[in-house]
N, C-alpha and C positions, 0 to 999 in steps of 0.2 A: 925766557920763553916768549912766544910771539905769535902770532895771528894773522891767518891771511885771509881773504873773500875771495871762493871762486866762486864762477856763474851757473845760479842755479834754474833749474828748469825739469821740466818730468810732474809727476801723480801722483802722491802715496799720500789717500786721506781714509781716515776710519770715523764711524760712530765714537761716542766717548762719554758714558754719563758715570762718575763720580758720585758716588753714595760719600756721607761724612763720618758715616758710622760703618763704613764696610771693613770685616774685617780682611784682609788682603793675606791669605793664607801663602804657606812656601809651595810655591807649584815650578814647572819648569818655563814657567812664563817670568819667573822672578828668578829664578838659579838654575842655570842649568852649564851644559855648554854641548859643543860639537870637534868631534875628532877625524882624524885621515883613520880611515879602518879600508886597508889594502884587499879584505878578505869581502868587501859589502859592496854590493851591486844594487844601485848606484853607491859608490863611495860618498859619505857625507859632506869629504873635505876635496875638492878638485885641488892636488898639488902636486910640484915637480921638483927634483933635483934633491940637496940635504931634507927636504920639508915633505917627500913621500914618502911618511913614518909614522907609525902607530902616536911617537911623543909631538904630535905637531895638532894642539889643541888650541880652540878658544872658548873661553867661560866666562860666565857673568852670574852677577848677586845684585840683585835690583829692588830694593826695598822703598817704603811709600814711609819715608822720615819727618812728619810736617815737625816734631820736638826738635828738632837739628837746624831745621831752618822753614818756617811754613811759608816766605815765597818759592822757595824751590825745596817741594818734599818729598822730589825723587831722589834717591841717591843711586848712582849709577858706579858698578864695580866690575871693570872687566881685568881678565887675565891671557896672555899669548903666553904660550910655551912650545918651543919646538926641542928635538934632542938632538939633532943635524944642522950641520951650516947650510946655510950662511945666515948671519944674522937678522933680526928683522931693522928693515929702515923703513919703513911706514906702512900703518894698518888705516882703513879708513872703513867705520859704520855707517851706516844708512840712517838718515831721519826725515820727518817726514816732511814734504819740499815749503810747506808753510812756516817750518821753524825758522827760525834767527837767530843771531848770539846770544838778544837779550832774554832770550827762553831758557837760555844755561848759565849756570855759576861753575867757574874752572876755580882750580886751585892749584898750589905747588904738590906735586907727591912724591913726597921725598927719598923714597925708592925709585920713583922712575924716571930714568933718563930722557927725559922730553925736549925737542928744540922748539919745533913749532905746531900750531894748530892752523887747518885751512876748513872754510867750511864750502860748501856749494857743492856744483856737480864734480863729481869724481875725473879728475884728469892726470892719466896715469904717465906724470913725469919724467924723463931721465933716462936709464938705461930700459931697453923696451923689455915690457916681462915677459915671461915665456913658463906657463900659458898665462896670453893675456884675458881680463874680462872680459866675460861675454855681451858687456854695455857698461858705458857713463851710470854710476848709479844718477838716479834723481835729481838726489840731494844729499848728503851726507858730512860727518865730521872726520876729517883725517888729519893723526896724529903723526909727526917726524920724529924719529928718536935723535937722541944723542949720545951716541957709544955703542949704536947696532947691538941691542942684546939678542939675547935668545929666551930669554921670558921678560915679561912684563907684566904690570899690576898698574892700573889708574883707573882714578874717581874723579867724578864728577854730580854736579847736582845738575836738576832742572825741574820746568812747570808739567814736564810731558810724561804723562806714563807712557810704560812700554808695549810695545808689538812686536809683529812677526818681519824682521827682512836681511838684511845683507850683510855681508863681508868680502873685504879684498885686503892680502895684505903680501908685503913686497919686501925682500933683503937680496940686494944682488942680481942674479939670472934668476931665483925661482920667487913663485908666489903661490900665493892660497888663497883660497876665496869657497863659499858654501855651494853646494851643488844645485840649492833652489833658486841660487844668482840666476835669473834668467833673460830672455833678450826679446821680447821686451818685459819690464820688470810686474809681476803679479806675485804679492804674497799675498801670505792667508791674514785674514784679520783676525783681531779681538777686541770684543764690544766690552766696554766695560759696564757691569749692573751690581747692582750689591748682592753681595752671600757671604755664607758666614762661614762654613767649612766644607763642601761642596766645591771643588775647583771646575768653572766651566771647560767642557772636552776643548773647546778653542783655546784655552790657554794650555793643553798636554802638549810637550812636545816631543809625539810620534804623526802619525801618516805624512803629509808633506810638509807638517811644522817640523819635523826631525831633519828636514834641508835647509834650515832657517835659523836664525841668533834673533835674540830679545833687542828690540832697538827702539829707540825713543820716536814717539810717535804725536800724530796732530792729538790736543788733547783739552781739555778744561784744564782750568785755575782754579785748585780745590777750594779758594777764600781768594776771590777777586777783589776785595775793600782790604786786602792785606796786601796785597803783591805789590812788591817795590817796582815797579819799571825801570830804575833805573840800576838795581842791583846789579843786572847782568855786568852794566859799562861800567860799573864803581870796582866790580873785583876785575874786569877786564884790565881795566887803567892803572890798577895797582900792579901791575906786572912792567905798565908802560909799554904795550902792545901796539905794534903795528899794523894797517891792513894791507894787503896790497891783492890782485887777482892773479889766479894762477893760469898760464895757459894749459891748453889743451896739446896732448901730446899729438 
């Protein structure tokens, strides 16, 4: 597996204050996901060809793990499933355009068929998609598979908690991507404050956060006198990962 830097560019910054003692309840800011539902106006999931089907989902499990690792004690858990071909050949999420590699720890997941990792603005490669997005995210992470599945499962960690924003994801002629992908890009925020069992209505995801996936965001270092800086490059370099830029299609 391997690593590539494309160029990034765009806006996606929020508030961010980290309580040490907040307890981080299950809300749909932490788990949730978003489905193609044929019958709903707007459709949550804009998709075409095998992938405009009720089984054409993305979900996520996003927990605040400082015990597993407290420079990066987010754990980040997403899932694609579709029930239609054609397979997925890369999904890329949104973050926020401040981030860098060394604000994430990758690992192998040995379920999932991964080739490479590109980070930067979104430039949507290769055969042209159809429908294409409706803009270059940002900034974002995008994953290449290896073996074009039709579901997928991968983790990762990082410094950033999550927010509200995007998805684009491509196998073949069709692609998917969230209906609140917009041109030019505005999600909704969430501030982080401490509470204890009380989920703030910002983190529900209904009104225009139900057009949106959980996505790692500009954020605080829960324990700034702990974070390794150089973690990120040390689990990068263990793969023996390359950079290189991607162009823009």
């Amino acid at each position: 597996m391997k690593t590539k830097a494309l160029n990034t560019s765009g806006a996606l910054a929020f508030a961010v204050v980290i309580g040490t003692d907040s307890a981080l309840a299950d809300g749909d800011l932490f788990k949730g996901s978003i489905q193609y539902d044929g019958t709903a106006t707007p459709n949550p999931v804009v998709a075409n060809g095998g992938w405009a089907n009720s089984g054409t989902q993305l979900s996520w499990d996003i927990k605040y793990d400082v015990a597993g690792n407290p420079s990066f004690p987010w754990l980040y858990t997403y899932t694609w499933q579709t029930s239609g071909e054609p397979e997925l050949s890369h999904i890329v999420i949104e973050i926020s355009p401040s981030a860098v590699e060394v604000d994430f720890l990758f690992f192998e997941n040995p379920e999932a068929p991964l080739d490479e990792i590109e980070f930067g603005s979104d430039g949507t490669s290769g055969t042209a998609p159809s429908p294409p997005p409706p803009s270059a995210l940002p900034n974002g992470i995008k994953w290449n598979t290896d073996g074009n599945p039709t579901t997928l499962t991968w983790s990762f960690r990082s410094t950033r908690p999550p927010t509200w924003g995007d998805f684009y994801a491509k196998g073949g002629p069709s692609s998917a991507y969230n209906f609140g992908y917009g041109n030019p890009d505005a999600d909704p925020p969430a501030t982080y404050i401490d509470f204890d069992e009380v989920l703030p209505a910002e983190f529900l995801h209904d009104g225009p956060r139900a057009f949106h996936i959980s996505v790692p965001d500009t954020g605080l270092i829960p324990e700034p006198s702990t974070y390794a800086f150089g973690a990120g490059l040390l689990g990068l370099a263990a793969w023996s990962l390359r950079r290189r830029f991607m162009r823009q299609a």
